[in-house]
C-alpha positions in Angstrom: 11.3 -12.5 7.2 8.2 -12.3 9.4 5.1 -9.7 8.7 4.1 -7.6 10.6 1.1 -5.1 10.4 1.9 -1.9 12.5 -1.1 -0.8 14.2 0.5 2.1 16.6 -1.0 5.0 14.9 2.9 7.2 15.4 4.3 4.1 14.3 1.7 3.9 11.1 2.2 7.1 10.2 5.8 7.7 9.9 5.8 4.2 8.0 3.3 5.5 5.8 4.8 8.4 5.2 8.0 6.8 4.2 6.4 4.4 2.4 4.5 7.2 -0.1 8.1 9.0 -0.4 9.7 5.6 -1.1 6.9 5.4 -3.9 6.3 8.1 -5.6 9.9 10.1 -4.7 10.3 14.0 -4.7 9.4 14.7 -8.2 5.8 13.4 -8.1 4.5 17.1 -6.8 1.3 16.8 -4.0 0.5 13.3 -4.7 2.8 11.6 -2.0 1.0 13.8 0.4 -2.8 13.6 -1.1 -2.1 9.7 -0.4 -1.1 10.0 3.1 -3.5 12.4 4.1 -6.1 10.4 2.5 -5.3 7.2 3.8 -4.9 8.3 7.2 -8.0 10.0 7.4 -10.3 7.9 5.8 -8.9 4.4 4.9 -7.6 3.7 8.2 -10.2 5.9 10.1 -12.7 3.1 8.5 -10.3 0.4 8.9 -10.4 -0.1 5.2 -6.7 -0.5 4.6 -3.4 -2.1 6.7 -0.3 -1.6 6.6 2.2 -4.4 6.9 5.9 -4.7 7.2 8.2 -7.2 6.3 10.8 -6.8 9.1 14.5 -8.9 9.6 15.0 -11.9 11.3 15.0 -10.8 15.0 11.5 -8.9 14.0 12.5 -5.9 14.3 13.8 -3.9 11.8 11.5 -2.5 8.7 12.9 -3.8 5.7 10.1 -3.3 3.5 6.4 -2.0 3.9 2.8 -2.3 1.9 -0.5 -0.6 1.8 -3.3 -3.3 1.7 -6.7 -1.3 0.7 -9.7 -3.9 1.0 -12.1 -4.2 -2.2 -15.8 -3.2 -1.9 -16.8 -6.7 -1.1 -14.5 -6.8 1.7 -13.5 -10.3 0.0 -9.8 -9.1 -0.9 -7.1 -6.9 -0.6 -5.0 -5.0 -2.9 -1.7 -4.1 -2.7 -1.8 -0.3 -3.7 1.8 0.6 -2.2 5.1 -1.0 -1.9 8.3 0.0 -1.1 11.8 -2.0 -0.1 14.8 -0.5 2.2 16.7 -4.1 1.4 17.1 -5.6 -2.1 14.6 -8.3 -2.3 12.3 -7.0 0.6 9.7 -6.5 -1.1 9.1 -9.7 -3.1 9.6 -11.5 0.6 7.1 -9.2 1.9 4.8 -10.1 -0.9 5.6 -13.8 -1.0 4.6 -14.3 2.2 1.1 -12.2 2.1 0.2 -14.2 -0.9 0.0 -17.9 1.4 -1.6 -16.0 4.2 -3.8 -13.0 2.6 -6.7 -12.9 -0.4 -4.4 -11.0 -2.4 -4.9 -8.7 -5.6 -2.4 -6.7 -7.6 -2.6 -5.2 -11.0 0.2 -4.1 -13.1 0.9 -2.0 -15.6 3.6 -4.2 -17.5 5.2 -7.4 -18.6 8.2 -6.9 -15.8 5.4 -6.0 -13.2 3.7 -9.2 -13.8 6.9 -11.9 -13.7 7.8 -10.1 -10.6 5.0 -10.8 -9.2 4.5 -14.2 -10.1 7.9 -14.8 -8.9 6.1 -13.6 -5.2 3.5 -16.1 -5.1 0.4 -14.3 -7.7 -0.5 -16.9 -9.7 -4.2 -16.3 -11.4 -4.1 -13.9 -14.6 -6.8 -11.7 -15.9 -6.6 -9.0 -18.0 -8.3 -5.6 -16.0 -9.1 -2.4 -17.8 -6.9 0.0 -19.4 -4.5 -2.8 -20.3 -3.7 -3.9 -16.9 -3.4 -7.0 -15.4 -4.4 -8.3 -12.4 -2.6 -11.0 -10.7 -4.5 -13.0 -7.6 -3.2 -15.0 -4.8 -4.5 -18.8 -4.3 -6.5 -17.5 -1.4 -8.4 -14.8 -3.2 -12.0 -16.3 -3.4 -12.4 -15.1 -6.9 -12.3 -17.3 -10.1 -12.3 -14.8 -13.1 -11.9 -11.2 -13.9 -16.3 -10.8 -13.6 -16.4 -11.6 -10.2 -13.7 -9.0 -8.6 -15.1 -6.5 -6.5 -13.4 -2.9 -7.2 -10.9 -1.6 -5.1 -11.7 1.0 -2.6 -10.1 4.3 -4.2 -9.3 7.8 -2.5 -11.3 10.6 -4.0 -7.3 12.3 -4.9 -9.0 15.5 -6.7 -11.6 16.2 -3.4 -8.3 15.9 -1.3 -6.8 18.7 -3.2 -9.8 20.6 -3.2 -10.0 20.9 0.7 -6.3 21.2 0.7 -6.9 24.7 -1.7 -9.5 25.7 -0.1 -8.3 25.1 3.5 -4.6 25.8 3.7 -4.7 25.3 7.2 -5.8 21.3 6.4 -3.0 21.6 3.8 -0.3 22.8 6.7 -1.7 20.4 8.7 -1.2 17.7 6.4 2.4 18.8 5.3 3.5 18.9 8.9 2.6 15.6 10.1 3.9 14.3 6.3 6.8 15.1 7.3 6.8 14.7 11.0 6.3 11.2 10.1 9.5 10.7 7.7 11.8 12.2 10.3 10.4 9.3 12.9 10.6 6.5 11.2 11.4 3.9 13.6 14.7 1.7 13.4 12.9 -0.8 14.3 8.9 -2.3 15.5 
């Protein structure tokens, strides 16, 4: 597998899109498109998140993808979104960002965790609201007090313009889903 990180803004947005369907599916109500509005506007617009995609051996062909949102510090990266099109994708994908990337993950669960750890996240600490977070050898950090916060979306300002605005909101919805209908073959 060789990651990739897709730059080509058509390109970054249809895999984005795809990527928040793949996640959250088609019973999660606005929040797949809250995410991709958001990111696109204002993670990548500050160049405070990438997205990378494990593609097949000719380099080619997406076979899974992940958001990487940079913490405060700009020291690491979280993974906040991933999604597989091939059984195993993912923890490929992953595996091979932990030996290159300053890595951060947090998990909700037990399962979470050893799948994870199976990808290359070997440091344990135990986060807030009973998650754990998982860090990659190259993430500078040596215990839980020294992680910088992730850079969040403000999801409930997102909503408010997209009340308040509907034309933001058609906007939004329309290049949603311009983006799932091109999603390439291949990069």
């Amino acid at each position: 597998m060789k990651v990739v990180q897709i730059k080509e803004a058509g390109q970054r947005d249809a895999c984005l899109a795809q990527l928040c369907a793949s996640v959250y599916g088609q019973q999660a109500g606005l929040t797949p498109l809250v995410v991709f509005a958001g990111t696109r506007k204002v993670l990548f617009t500050q160049e405070i998140a990438r997205l990378v995609a494990g593609v097949d051996g000719a380099g080619s062909k997406p076979l899974s993808l992940a958001l990487l949102v940079l913490d405060e510090a700009g020291e690491g990266m979280t993974i906040t979104h991933a999604c597989e099109f091939e059984q195993g994708a993912k923890q490929r994908l992953i595996s091979e960002l932990a030996l290159k990337a300053p890595l951060r993950v947090e998990v909700d669960n037990a399962e979470q965790e050893a799948v994870y750890q199976a990808s290359g996240i070997k440091r344990w600490f135990d986060g807030a609201d009973s998650k754990r977070i998982g860090l990659s050898g190259r993430h500078p950090a040596s215990h839980a007090g020294e992680l910088a916060a992730t850079v969040a979306l403000d999801e409930a300002l997102i909503l408010r313009r997209f009340k308040h605005d509907p034309k933001a909101f058609e906007s939004a919805k329309q290049d949603f889903l311009n983006g799932l209908n091109q999603f390439p073959a291949t990069l």
